[in-house]
N, C-alpha and C positions, 0 to 999 in steps of 0.2 A: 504494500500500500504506500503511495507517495505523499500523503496527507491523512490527518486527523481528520479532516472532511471527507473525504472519499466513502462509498457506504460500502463495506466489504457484503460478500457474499454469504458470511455467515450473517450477517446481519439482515442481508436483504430474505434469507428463509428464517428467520426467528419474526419478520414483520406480522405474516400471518396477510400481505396481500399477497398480489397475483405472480411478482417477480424474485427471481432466486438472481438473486442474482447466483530388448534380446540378439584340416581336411587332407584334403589329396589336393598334388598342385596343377589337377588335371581342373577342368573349367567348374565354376560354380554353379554358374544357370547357360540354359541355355537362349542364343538372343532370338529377339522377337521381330518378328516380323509387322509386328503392331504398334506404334510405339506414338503415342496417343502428343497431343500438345498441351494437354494440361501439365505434363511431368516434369520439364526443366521448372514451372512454375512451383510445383509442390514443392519442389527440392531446392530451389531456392527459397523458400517461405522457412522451410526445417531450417537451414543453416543460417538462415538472414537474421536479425535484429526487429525489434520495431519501432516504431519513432519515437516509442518516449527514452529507446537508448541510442539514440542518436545525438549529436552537440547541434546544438543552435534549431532542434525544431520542438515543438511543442508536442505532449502526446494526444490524439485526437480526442474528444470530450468525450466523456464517460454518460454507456447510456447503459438501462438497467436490461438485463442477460432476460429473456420472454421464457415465463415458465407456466406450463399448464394447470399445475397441482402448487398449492403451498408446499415447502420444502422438496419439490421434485429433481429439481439439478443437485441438490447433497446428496439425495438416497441416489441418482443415477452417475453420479460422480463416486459415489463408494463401491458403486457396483462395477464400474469399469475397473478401479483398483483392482478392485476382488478377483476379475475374469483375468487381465495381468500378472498377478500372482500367482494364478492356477496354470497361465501359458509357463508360466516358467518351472511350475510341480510337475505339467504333462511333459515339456521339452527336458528336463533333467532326466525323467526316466528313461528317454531314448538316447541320451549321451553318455559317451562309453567313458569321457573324460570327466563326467561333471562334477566326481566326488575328488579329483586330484588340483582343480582349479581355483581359482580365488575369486570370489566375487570382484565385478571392474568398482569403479568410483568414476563418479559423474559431477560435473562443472557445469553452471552456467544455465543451469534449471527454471531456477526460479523464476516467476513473472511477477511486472511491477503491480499489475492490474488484473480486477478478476476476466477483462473482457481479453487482455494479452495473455492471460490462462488458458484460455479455451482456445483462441486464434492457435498459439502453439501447440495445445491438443491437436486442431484438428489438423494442424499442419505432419505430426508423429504420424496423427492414426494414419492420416490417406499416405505417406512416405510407406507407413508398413504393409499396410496393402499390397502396394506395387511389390513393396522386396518379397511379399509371402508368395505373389504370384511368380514372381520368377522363380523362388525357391521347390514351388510345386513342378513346375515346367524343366527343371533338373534331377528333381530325385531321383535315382538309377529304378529299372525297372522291374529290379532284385527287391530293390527297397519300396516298392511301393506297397505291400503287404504289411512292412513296420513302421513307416514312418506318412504315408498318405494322407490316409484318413484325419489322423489328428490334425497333420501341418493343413490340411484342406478345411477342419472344422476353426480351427482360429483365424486362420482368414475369414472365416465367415462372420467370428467376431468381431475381429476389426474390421470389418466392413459396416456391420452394424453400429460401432463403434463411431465412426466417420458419418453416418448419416446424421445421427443425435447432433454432432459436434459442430458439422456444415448446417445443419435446420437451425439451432441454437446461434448462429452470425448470419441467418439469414441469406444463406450462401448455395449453390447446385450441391443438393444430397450427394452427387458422384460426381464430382468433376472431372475426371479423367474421363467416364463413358461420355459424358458430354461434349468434350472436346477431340474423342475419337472420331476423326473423321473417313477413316478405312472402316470401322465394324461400328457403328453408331450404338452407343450402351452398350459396350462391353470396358470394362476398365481394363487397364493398358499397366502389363510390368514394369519394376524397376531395375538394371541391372546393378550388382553390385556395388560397384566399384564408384557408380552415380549415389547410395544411398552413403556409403565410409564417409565420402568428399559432404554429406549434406551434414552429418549426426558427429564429425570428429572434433569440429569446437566444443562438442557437451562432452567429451569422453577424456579424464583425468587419469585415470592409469588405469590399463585394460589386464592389469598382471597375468594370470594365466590362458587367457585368450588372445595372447599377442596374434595371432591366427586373423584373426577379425579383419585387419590390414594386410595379406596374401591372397587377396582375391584376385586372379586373373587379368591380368590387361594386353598382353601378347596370344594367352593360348585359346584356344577355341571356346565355347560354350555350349559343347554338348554333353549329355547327361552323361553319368561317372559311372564308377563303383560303390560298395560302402565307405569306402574313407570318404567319396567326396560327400554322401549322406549325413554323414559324422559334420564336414565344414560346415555344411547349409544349417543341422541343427545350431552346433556351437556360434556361430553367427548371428542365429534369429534370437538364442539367447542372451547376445551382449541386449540386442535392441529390447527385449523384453524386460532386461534388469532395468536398462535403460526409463524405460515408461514406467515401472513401478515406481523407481526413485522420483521418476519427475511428479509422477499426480501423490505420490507421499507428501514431498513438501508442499508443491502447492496447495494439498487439501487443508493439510496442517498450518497453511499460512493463511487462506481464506475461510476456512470454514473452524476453524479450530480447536479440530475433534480426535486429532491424533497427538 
């Protein structure tokens, strides 16, 4: 919050009105033949600033976040935690390395505002989107039997995840399928190596997933073996630690209930 006057979010759902305010060095995904024009957009949004941390601008005036239910964006902001935590309970169990690694640490989380909270949500969720669908469009075809389904049911998350987040800024629920102008609604992957370059200003020491940055830039992008299954997990787990830490503190800084 940048002021005593500012009306935080925890405050706006205690009002009782209507507003609340997570390899092989063989390829990691394979490329797409889709590749929609909302993405250099997302991916710049992920890695970018916003104008209230800029020098010499102002940040844009604070309007109150549209909520359906009294208290509905704290219960559906806990809940997104909650599915994030569980992405990271279901991805540990499929990684061969997870009990030998170190949790990363993350930088640069925080938002000033509750409405630059959400903007940077929904900037994460749709960036994960994109990375889950490249991740799925790689799995070996060995691996689709262990690791599929799951990697396919949390995208479906964060897909749900991004509709909340974009309807809540008043924004295209899918902006990728929207801007896809080869398959009209279909959202459009991310590769790799576009997602590291978006998320590496938030990533403080990655200790035993130094991995996370050997993705591919010379060698192909066709699907692997297990080891490369292994990458794509441990990967989608930096990003997942990732979004836990971030909607931690900021719930705990808006809403402040952790």
């Amino acid at each position: 919050m940048t002021s005593m006057s500012e009306t935080t979010m925890s405050e706006q759902a205690r009002s009782g009105d209507s507003r609340d305010v997570t390899p092989s060095r063989r390829s990691f995904l394979r490329r797409s033949t889709v590749v929609g024009a909302a993405v250099p957009g997302i991916l710049a949004a992920m890695a970018g600033t916003s104008h209230a941390d800029k020098p010499g601008r102002r940040p844009p005036p604070l309007q109150p976040l549209p909520n359906l239910f009294g208290g509905e964006n704290q219960r559906i902001f806990f809940e997104i935690l909650q599915d994030e935590e569980d992405h990271i309970t279901a991805l540990s169990g499929l990684s061969d390395d997870f009990l030998t690694l170190v949790r990363p640490t993350f930088k640069n989380l925080l938002a000033a505002t509750p409405q630059q909270f959400v903007q940077m949500a929904a900037n994460i969720e749709n960036g994960g989107v994109g990375s889950y669908l490249q991740g799925l469009n790689a799995i070996s075809e060995g691996g689709h039997h262990d690791y599929f389904l799951t990697a396919a049911g949390i995208t479906a998350v964060e897909a749900q995840h991004t509709g909340f987040l974009n309807a809540l800024l008043d924004q295209p629920i899918a902006p990728s399928a929207l801007a896809n102008q080869l398959q009209p609604g279909i959202a459009t992957p991310i590769p790799p190596q576009a997602i590291v370059q978006a998320v590496s200003g938030f990533i403080d020491n990655l200790n035993g997933y130094r991995d996370f940055f050997a993705v591919p830039y010379k060698t192909d992008f066709a699907q692997g073996d297990d080891a490369n299954d292994q990458h794509i997990i441990n990967f989608s787990l930096v990003l997942e630690f990732l979004e836990v830490e971030f909607y931690r503190s900021n719930i705990q800084r808006f809403f402040n209930l952790l």
